[in-house]
C-alpha positions in Angstrom: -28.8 -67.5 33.4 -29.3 -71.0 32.4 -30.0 -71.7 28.6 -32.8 -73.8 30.2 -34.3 -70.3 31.8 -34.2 -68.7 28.2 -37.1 -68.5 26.1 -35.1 -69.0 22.6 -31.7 -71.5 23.3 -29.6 -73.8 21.7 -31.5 -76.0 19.1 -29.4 -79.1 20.8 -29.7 -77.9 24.5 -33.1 -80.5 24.9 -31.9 -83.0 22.4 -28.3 -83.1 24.9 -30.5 -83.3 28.0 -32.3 -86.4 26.8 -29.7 -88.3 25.1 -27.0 -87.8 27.2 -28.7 -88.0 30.7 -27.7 -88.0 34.3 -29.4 -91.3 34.8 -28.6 -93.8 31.9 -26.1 -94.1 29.3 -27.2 -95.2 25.6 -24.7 -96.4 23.8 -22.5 -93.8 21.8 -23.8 -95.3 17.8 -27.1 -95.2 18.9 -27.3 -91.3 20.5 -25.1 -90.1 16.8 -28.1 -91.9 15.2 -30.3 -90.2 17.1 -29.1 -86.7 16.8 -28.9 -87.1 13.1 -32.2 -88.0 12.2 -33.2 -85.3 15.1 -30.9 -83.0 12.2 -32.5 -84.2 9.6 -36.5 -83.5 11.1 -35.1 -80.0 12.1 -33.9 -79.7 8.4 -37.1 -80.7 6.6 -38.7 -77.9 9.3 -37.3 -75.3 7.7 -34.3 -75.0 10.5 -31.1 -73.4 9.1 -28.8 -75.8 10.6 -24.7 -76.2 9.5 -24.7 -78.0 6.0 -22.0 -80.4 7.5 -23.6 -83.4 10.2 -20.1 -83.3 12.0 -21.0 -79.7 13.0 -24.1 -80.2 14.4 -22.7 -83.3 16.2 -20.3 -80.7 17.6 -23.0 -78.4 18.4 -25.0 -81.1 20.5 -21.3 -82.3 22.3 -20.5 -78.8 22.9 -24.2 -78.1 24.3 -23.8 -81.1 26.5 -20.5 -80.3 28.0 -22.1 -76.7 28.5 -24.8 -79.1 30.0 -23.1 -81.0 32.2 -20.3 -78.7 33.5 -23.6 -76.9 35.5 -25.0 -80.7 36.6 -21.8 -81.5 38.4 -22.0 -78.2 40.2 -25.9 -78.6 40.7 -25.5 -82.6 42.2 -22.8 -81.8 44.6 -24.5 -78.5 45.8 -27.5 -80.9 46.4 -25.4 -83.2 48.3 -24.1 -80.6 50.8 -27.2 -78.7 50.7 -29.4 -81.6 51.6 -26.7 -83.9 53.4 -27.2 -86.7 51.9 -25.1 -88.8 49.9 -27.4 -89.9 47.0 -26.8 -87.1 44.9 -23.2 -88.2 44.5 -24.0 -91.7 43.1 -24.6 -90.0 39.3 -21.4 -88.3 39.0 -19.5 -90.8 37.8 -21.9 -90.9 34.8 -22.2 -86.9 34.5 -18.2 -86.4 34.9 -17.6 -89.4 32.1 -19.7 -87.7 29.9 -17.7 -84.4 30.5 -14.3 -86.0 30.0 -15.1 -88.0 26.7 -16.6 -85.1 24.9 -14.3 -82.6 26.2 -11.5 -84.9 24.9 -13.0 -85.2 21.4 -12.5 -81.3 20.6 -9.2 -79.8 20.4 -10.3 -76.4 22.2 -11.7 -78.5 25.3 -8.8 -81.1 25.3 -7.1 -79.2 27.8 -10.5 -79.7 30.3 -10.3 -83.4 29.4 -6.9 -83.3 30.7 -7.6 -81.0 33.5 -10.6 -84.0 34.7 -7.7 -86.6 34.3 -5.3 -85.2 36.0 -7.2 -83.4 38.9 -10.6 -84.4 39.4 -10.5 -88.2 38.9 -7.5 -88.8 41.2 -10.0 -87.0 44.1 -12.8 -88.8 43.6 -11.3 -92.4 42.7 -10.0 -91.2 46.6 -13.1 -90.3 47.7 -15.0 -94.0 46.3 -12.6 -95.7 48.5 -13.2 -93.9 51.5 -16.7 -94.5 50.9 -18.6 -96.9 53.0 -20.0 -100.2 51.3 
């Protein structure tokens, strides 16, 4: 199950999907920014929330790696599914997004360096076998 499929989830899951989407990339001061004053509304609700920012930052990186782990899965079984090709033209976006947050946390490092050293190798392959 999906945290998306769950009544009660992570109070970052939606904030992740929106601010770190498959489609466009906002630039990495502005979505801190955003998930702090985000923080800050959930805090004036009544929300127990970590006292420290840096840990809910973590919590909405975490989320989002969670997040897009399953997109990467999701957008090449859509590719093979379907057969077509369009699909594959966001996971460049989706697997950056993995890497750099993965790489930020010293218990996902080693994923970071698993995306280095496997996965972008293949698909820097794959994008030059690729017709224009």
């Amino acid at each position: 199950m999906d945290f998306q499929d769950a009544v009660w989830g992570p109070v970052t899951y939606d904030l992740a999907s929106l601010l770190k989407d498959c489609y466009i990339a906002w630039p990495p001061s502005r979505v801190r920014a955003w998930v702090l004053e985000y923080r800050e509304k959930l805090l004036e609700a009544g929300f127990e929330l970590p006292a420290d920012a840096a840990e809910f930052m973590r919590w909405f990186d975490l989320i989002g790696l969670q997040r897009h782990i399953k997109v990467l899965g999701y957008l090449r079984a859509c590719s093979i599914a379907t057969a077509k090709s369009q699909y594959l033209k966001d996971l460049p976006r989706v697997l950056d997004y993995a890497r750099d947050t993965a790489s930020s946390y010293a218990e996902t490092a080693p994923f970071a360096a698993f995306i280095a050293k496997r996965i972008d190798p293949l698909f820097k392959n794959a994008q030059q076998r690729a017709p224009a």
